[in-house]
SETITI-247928 format. One line per field, with one value per atom (N, C-alpha, C, O, CB): residue in one letter; atom name; x, y, z. Coordinates in steps of 0.1 Angstrom, whole numbers. Glycine has a CB too. Layout:
residues N
residu (a	...)
atome (CA	...)
x (X	...)
y (Y	...)
z (Z	...)
END
This chain:
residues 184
residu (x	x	x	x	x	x	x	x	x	x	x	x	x	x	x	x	x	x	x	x	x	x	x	x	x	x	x	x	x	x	x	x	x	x	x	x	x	x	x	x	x	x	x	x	x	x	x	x	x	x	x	x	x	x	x	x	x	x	x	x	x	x	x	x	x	x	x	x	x	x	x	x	x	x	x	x	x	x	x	x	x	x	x	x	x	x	x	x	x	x	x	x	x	x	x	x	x	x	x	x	x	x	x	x	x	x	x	x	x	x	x	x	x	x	x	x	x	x	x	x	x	x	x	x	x	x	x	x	x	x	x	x	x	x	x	x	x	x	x	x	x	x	x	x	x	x	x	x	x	x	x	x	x	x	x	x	x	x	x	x	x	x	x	x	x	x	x	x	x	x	x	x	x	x	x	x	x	x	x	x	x	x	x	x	x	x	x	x	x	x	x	x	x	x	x	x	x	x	x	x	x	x	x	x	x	x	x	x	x	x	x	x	x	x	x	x	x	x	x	x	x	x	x	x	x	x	x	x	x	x	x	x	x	x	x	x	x	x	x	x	x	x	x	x	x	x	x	x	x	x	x	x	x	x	x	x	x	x	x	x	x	x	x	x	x	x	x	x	x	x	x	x	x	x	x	x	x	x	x	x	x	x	x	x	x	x	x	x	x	x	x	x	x	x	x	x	x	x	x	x	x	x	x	x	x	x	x	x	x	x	x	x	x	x	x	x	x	x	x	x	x	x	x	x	x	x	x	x	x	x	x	x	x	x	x	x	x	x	x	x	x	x	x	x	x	x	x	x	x	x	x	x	x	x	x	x	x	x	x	x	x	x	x	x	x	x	x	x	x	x	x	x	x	x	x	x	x	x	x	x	x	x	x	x	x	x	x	x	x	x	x	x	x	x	x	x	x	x	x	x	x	x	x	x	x	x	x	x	x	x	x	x	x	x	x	x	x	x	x	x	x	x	x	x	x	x	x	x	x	x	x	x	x	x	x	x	x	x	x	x	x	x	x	x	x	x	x	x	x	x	x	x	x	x	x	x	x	x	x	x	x	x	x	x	x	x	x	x	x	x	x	x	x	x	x	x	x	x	x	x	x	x	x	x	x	x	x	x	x	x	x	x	x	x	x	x	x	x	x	x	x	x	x	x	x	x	x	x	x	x	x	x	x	x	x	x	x	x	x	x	x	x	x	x	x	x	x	x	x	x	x	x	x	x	x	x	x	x	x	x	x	x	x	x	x	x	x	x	x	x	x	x	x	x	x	x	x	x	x	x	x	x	x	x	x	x	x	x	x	x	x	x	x	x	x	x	x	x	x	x	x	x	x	x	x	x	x	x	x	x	x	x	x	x	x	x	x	x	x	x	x	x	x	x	x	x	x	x	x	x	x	x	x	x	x	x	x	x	x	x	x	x	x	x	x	x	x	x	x	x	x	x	x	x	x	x	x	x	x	x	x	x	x	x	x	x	x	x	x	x	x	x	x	x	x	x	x	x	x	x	x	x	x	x	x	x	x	x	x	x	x	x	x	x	x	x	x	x	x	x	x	x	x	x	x	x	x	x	x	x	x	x	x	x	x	x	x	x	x	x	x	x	x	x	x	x	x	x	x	x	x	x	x	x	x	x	x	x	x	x	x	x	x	x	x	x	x	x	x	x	x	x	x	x	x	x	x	x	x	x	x	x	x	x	x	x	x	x	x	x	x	x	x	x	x	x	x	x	x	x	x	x	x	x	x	x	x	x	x	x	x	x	x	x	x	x	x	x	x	x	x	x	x	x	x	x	x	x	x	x	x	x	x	x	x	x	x	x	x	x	x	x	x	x	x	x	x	x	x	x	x	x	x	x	x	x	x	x	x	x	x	x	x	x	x	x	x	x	x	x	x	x	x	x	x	x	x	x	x	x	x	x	x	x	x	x	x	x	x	x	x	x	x	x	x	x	x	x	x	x	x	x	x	x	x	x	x	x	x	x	x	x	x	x	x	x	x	x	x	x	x	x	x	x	x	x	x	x	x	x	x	x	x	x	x	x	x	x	x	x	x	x	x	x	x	x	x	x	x	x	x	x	x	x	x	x	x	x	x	x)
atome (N	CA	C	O	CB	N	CA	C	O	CB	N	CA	C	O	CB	N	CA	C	O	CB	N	CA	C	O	CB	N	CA	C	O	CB	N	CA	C	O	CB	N	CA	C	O	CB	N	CA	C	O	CB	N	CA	C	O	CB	N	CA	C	O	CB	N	CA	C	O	CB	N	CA	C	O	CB	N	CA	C	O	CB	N	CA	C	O	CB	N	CA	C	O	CB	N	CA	C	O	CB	N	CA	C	O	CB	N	CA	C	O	CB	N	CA	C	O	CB	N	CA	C	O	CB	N	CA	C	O	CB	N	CA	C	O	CB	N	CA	C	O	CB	N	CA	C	O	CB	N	CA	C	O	CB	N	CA	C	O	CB	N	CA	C	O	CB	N	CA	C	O	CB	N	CA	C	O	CB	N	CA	C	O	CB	N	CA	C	O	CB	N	CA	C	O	CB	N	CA	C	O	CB	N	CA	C	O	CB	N	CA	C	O	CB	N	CA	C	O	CB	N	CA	C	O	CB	N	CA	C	O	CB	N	CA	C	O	CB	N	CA	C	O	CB	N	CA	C	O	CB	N	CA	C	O	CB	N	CA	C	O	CB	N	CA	C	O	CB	N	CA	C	O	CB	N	CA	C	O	CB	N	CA	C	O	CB	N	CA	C	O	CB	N	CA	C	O	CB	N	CA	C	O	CB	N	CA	C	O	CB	N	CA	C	O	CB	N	CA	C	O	CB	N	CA	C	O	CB	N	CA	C	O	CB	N	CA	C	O	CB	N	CA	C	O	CB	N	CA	C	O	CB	N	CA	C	O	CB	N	CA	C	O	CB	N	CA	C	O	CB	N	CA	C	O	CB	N	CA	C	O	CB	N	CA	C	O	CB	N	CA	C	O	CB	N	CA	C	O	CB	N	CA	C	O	CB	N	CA	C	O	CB	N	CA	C	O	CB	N	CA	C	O	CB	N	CA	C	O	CB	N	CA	C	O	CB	N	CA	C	O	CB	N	CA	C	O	CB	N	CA	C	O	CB	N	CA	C	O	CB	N	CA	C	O	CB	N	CA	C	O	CB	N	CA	C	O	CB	N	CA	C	O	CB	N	CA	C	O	CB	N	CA	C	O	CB	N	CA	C	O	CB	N	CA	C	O	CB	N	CA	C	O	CB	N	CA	C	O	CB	N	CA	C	O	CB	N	CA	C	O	CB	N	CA	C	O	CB	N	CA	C	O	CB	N	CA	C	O	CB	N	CA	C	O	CB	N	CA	C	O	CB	N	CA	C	O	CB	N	CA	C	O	CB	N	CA	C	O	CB	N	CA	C	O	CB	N	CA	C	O	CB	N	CA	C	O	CB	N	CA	C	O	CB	N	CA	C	O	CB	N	CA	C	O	CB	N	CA	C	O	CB	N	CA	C	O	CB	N	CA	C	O	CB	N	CA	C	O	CB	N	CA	C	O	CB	N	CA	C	O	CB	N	CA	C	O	CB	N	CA	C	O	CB	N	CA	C	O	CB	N	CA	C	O	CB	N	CA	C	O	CB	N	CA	C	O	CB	N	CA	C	O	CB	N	CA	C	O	CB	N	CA	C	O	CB	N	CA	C	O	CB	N	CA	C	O	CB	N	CA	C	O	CB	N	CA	C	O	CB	N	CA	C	O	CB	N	CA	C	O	CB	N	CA	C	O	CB	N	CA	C	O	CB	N	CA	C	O	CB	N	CA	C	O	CB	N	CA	C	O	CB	N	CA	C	O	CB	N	CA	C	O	CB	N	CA	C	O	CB	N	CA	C	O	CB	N	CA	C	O	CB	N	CA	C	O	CB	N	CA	C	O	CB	N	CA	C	O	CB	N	CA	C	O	CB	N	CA	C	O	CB	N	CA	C	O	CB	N	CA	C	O	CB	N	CA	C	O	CB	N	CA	C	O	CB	N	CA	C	O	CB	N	CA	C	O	CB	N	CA	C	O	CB	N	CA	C	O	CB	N	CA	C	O	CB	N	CA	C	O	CB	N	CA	C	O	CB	N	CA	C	O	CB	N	CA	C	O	CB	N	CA	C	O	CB	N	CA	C	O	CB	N	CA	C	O	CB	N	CA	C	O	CB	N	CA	C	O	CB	N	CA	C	O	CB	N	CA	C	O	CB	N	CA	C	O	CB	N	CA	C	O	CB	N	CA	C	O	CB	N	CA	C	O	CB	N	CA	C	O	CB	N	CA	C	O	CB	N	CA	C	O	CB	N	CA	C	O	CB	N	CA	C	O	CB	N	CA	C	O	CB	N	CA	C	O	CB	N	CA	C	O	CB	N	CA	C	O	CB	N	CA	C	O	CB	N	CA	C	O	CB	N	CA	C	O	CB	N	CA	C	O	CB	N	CA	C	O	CB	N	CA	C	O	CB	N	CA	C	O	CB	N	CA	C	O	CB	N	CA	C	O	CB	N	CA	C	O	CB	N	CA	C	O	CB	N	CA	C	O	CB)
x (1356	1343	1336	1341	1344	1325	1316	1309	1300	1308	1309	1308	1286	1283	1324	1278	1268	1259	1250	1262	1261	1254	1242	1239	1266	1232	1213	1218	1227	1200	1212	1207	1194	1190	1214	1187	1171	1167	1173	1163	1153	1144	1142	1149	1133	1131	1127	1124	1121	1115	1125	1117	1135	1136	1101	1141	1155	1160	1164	1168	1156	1152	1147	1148	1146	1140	1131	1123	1121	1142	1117	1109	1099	1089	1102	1101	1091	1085	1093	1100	1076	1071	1080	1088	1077	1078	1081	1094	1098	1074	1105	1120	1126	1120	1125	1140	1146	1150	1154	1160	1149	1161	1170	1173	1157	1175	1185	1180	1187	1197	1166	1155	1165	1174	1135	1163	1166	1178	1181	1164	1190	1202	1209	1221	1211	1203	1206	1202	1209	1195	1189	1179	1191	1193	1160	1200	1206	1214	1216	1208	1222	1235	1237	1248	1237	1221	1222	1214	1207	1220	1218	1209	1217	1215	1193	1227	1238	1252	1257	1240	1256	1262	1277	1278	1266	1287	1297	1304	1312	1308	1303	1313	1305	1308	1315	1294	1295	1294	1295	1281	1293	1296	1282	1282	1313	1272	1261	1259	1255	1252	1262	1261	1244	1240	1277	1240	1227	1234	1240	1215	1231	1232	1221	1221	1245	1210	1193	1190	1194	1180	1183	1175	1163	1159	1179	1155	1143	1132	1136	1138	1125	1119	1127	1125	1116	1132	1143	1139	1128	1156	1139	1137	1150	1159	1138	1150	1159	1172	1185	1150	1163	1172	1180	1191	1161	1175	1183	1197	1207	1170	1193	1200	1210	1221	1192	1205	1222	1230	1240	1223	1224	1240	1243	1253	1238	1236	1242	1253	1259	1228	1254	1264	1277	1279	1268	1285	1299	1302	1311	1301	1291	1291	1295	1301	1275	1290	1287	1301	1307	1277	1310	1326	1325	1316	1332	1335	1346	1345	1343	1365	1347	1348	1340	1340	1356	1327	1314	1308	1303	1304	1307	1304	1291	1289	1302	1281	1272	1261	1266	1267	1252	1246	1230	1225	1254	1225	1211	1204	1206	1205	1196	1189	1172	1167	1189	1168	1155	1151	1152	1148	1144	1140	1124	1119	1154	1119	1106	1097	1088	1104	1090	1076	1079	1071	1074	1085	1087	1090	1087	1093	1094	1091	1081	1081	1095	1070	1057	1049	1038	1051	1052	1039	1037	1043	1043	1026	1020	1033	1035	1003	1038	1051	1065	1073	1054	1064	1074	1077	1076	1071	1082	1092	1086	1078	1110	1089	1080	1091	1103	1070	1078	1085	1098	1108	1072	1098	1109	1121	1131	1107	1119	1137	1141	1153	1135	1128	1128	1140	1150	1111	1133	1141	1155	1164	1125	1156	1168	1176	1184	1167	1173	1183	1187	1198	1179	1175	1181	1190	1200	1171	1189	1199	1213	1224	1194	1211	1227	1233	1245	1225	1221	1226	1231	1240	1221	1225	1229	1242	1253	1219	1242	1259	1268	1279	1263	1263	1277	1278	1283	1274	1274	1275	1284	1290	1259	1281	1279	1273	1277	1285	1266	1260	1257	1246	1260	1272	1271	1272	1272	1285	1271	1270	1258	1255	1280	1248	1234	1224	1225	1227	1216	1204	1195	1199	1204	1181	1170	1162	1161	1161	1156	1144	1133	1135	1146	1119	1110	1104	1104	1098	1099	1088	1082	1077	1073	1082	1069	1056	1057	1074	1041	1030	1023	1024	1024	1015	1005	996	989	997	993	981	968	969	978	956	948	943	947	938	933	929	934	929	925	952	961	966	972	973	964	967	980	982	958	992	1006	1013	1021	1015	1009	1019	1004	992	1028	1008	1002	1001	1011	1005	986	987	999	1007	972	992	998	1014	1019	989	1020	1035	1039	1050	1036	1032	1040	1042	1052	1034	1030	1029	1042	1048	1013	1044	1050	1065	1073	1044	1067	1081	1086	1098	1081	1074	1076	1080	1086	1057	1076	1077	1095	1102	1060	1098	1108	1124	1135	1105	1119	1128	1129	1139	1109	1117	1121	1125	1133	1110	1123	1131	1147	1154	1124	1152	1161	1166	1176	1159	1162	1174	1175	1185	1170	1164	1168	1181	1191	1151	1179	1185	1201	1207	1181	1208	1216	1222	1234	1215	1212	1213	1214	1222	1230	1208	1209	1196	1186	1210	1199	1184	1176	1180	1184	1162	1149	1143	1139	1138	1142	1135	1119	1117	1142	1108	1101	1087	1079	1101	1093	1084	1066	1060	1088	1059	1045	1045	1034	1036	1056	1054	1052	1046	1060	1056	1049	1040	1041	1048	1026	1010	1006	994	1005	1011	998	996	1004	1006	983	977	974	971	989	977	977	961	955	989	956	941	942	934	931	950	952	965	977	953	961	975	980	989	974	967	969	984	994	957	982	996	1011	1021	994	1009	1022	1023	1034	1018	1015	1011	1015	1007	997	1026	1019	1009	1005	1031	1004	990	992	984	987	1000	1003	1000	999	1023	997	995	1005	1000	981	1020	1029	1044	1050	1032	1045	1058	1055	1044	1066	1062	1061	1068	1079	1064	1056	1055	1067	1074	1040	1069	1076	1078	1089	1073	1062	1064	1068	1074	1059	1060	1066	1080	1085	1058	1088	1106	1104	1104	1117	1103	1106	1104	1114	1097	1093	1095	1107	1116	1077	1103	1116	1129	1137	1118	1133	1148	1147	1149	1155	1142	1135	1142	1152	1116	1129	1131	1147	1153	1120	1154	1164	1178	1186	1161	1177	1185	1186	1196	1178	1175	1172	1179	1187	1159	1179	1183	1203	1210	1172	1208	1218	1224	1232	1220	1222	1224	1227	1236	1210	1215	1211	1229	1239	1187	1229	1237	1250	1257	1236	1253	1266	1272	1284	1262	1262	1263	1268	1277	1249	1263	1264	1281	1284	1252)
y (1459	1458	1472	1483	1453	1469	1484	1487	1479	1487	1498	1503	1509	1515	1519	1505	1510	1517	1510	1500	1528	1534	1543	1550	1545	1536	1534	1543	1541	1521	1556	1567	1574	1582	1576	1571	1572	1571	1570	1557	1571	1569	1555	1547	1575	1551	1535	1528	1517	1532	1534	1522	1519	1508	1530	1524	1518	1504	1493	1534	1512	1502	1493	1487	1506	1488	1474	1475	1466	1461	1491	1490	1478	1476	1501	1473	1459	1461	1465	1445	1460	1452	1464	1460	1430	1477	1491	1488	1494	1493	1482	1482	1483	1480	1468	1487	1488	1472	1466	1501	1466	1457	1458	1469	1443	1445	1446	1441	1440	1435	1439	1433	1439	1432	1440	1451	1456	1454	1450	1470	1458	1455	1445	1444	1465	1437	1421	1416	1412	1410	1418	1414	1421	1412	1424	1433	1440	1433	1429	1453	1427	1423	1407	1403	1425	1399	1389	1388	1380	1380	1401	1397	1403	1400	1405	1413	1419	1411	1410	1428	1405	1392	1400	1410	1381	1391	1396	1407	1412	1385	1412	1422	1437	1448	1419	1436	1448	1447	1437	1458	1459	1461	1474	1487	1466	1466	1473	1480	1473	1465	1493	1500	1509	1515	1513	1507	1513	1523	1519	1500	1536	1547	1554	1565	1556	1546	1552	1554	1546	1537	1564	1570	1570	1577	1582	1558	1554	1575	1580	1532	1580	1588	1601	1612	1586	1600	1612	1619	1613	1608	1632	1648	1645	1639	1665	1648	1657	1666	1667	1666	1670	1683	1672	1672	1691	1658	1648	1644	1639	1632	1647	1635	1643	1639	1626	1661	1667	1663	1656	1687	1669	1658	1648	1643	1654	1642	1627	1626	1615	1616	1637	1638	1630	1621	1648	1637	1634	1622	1617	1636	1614	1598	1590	1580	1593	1596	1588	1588	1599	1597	1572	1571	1581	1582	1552	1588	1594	1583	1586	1592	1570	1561	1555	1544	1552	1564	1556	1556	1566	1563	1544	1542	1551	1562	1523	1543	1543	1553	1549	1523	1563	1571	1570	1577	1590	1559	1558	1566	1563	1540	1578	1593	1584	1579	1619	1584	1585	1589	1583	1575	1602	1611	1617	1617	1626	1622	1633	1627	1636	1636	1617	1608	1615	1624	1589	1616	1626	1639	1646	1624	1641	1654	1663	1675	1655	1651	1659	1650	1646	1657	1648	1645	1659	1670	1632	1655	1668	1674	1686	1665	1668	1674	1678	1686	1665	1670	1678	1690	1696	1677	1696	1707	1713	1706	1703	1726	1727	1728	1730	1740	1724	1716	1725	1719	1717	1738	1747	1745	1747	1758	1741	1733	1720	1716	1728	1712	1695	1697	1692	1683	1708	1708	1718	1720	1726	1722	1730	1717	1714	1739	1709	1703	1688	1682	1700	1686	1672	1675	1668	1665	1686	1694	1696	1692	1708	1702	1704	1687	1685	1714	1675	1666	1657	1649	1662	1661	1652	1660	1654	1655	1677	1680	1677	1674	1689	1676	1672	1657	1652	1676	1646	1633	1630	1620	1626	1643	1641	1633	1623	1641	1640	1634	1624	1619	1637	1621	1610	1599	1587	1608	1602	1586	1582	1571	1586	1596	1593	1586	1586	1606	1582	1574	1584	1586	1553	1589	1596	1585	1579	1610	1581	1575	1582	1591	1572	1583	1595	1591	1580	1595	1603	1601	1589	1585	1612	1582	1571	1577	1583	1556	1572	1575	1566	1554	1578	1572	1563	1554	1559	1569	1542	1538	1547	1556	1526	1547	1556	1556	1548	1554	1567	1566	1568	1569	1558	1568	1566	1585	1591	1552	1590	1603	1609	1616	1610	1604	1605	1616	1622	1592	1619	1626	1640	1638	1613	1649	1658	1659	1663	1667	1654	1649	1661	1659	1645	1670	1687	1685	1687	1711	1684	1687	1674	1674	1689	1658	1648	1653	1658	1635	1651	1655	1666	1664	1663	1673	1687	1677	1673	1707	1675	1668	1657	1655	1661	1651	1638	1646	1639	1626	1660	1666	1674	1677	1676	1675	1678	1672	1674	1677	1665	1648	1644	1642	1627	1646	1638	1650	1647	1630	1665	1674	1674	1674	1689	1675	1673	1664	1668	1671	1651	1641	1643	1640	1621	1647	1651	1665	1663	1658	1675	1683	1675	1672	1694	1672	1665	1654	1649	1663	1649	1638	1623	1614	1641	1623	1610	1604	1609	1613	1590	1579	1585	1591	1559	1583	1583	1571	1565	1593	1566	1556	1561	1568	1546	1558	1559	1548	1540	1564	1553	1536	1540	1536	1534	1545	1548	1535	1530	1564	1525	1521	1504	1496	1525	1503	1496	1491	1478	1499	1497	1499	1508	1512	1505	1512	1521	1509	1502	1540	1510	1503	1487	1478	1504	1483	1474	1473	1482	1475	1460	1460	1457	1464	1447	1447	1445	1453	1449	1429	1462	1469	1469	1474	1485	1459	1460	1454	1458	1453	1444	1432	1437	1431	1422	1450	1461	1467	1473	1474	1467	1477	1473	1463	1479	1475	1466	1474	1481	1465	1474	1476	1490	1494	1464	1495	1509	1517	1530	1511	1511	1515	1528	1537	1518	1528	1535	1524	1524	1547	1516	1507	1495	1490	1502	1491	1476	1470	1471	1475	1457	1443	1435	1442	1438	1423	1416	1417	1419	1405	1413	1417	1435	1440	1409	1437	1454	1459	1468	1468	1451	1450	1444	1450	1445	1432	1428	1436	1438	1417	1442	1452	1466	1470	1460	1471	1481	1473	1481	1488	1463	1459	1460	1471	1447	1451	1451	1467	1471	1448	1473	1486	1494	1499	1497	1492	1491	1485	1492	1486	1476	1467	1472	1474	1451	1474	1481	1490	1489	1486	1505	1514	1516	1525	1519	1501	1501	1498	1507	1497	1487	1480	1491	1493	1471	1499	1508	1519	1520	1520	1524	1538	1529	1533	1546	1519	1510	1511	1511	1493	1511	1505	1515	1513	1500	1530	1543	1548	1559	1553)
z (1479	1485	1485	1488	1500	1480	1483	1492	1494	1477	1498	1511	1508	1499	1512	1517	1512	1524	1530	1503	1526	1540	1535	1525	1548	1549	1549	1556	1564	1555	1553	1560	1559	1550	1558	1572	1571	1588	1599	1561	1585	1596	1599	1593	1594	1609	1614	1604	1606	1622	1587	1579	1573	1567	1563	1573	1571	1586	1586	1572	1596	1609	1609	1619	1617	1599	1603	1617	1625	1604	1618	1629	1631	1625	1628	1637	1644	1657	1665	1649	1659	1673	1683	1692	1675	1681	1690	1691	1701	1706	1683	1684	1669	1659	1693	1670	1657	1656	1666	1655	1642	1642	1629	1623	1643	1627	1619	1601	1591	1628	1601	1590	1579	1575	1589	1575	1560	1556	1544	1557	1568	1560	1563	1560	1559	1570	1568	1552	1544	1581	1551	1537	1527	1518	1536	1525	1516	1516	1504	1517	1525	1528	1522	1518	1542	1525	1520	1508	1503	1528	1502	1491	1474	1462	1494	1479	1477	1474	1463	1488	1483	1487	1497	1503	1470	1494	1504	1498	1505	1509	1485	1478	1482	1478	1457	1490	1496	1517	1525	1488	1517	1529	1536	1536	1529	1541	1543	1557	1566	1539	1559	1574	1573	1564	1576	1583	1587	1599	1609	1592	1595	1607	1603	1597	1609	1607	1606	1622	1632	1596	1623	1636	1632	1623	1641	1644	1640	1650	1661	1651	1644	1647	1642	1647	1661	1635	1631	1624	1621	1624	1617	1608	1601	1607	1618	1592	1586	1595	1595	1581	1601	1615	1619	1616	1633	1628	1638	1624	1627	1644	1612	1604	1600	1599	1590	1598	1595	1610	1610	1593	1620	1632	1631	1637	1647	1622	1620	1607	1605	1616	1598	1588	1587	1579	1589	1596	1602	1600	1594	1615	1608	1612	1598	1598	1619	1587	1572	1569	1567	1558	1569	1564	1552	1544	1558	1551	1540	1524	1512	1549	1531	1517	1513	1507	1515	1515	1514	1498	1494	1524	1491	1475	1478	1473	1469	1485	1477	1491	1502	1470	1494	1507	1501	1492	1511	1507	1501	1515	1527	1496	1510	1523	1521	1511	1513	1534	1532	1543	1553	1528	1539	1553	1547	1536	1557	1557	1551	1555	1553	1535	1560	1566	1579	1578	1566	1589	1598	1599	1608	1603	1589	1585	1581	1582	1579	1576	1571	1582	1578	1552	1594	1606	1612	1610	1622	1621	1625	1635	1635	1634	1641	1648	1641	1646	1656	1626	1616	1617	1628	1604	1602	1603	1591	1585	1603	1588	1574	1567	1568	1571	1556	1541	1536	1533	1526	1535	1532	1537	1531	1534	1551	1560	1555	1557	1580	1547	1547	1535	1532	1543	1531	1508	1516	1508	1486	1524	1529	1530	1521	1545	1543	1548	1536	1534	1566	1531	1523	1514	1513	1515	1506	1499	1504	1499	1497	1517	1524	1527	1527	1542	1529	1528	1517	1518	1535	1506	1490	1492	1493	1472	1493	1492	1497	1492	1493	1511	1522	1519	1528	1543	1508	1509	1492	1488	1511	1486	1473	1461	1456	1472	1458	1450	1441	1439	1449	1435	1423	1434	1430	1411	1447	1456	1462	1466	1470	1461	1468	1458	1446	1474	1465	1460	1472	1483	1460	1466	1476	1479	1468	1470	1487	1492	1493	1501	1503	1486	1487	1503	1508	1473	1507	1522	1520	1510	1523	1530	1532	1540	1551	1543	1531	1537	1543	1540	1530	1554	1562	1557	1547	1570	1560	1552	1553	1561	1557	1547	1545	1561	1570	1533	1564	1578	1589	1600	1580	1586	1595	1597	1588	1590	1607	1605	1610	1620	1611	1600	1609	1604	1610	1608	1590	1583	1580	1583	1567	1575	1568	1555	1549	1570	1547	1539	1524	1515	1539	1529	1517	1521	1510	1523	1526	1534	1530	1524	1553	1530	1523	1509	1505	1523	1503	1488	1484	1474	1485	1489	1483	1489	1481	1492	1504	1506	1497	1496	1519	1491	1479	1462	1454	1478	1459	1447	1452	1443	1444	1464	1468	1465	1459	1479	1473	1475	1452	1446	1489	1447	1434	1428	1419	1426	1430	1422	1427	1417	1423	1439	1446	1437	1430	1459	1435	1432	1413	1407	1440	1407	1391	1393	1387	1382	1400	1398	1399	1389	1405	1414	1415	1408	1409	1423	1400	1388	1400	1397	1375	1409	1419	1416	1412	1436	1420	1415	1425	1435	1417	1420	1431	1431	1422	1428	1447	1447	1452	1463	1457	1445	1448	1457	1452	1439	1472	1481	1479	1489	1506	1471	1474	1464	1465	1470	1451	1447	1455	1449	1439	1465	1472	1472	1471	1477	1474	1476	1467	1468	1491	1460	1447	1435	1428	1437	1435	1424	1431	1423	1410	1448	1453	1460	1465	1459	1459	1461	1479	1486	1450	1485	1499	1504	1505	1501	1507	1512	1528	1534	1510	1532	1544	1548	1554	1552	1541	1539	1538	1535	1524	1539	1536	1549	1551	1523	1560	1571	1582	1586	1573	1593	1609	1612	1603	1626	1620	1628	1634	1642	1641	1631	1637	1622	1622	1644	1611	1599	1595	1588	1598	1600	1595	1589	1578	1607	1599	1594	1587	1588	1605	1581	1573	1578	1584	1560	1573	1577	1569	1561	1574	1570	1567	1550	1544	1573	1542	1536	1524	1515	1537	1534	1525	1527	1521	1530	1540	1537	1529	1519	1547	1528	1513	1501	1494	1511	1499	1486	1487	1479	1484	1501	1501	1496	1491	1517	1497	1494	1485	1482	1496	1475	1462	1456	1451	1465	1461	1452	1452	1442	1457	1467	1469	1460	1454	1478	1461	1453	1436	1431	1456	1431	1416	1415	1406	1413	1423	1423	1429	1426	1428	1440	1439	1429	1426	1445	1420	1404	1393	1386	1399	1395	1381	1389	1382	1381	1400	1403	1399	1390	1422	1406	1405	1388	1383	1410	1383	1364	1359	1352	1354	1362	1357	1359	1355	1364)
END
């Protein structure tokens, strides 16, 4: 059985309706099937900073450490970008590498002022140099909604978390990049 630990913020959470649930890695789990074994130790509102104390927590025999951090990192209460490329680094190492998959930052829908727009951008050119150097997949979620004409349909109403369907695409993109790392 393969072991596959979500380490992230509320969008690994299946933030809903102002609570975490169990949306994404139920969706992974039944979609994966029983030959893996899907653990979520995501902290909805979390940095980078909250997620190195959360290190430890990640099993020893863990296949597969999919990180997605940095949309809290680049809000106006974030951290600057220079700590974000510090600590994700110290985290691809302390997980090692040939096991991570990066999650890039998730952005606000437009209008929505959560993140900083210069600090995502640079945290998103971070996050994808980070995982070439390390040779780890990059998932890229702006694929989501770019090039999408109704994006509302991606948005809850807080215009930072996704709706039913844009979990649906995060697994999606999810699932691609477990397949592709598994194969290698």
């Amino acid at each position: 059985m393969k072991k596959i630990v979500l380490f992230g913020d509320s969008l690994f959470n299946g933030f809903r309706h102002h609570r975490n649930t169990d949306l994404v890695r139920k969706n992974l789990q039944e979609k994966l099937g029983k030959d893996f074994d899907i653990i979520n130790l995501s902290l909805s509102g979390a940095t980078t900073v909250e997620g190195l104390d959360y290190l430890p927590q990640i099993p020893a025999d863990s296949d597969l450490i999919i990180i997605e951090y940095g949309t809290n990192d680049s809000s106006i209460v974030g951290i600057s970008c220079e700590n974000y490329r510090k600590n994700l680094e110290t985290m691809i190492k302390f997980c090692d590498p040939k096991k991570v998959i990066i999650v890039s930052p998730w952005h606000s829908k437009p209008g929505v002022n959560y993140t900083i727009e210069q600090n995502l951008q640079e945290n998103f050119a971070s996050a994808k140099k980070l995982a070439q150097k390390y040779n780890c997949h990059f998932v890229n979620l702006w694929q989501i909604t770019n090039g999408k004409k109704d994006i509302d349909q991606y948005y809850q109403n807080d215009g930072l978390h996704l709706t039913e369907l844009g979990n649906e695409q995060l697994v999606k993109l999810l699932i691609i990049a477990i397949k592709k790392k598994l194969s290698n």
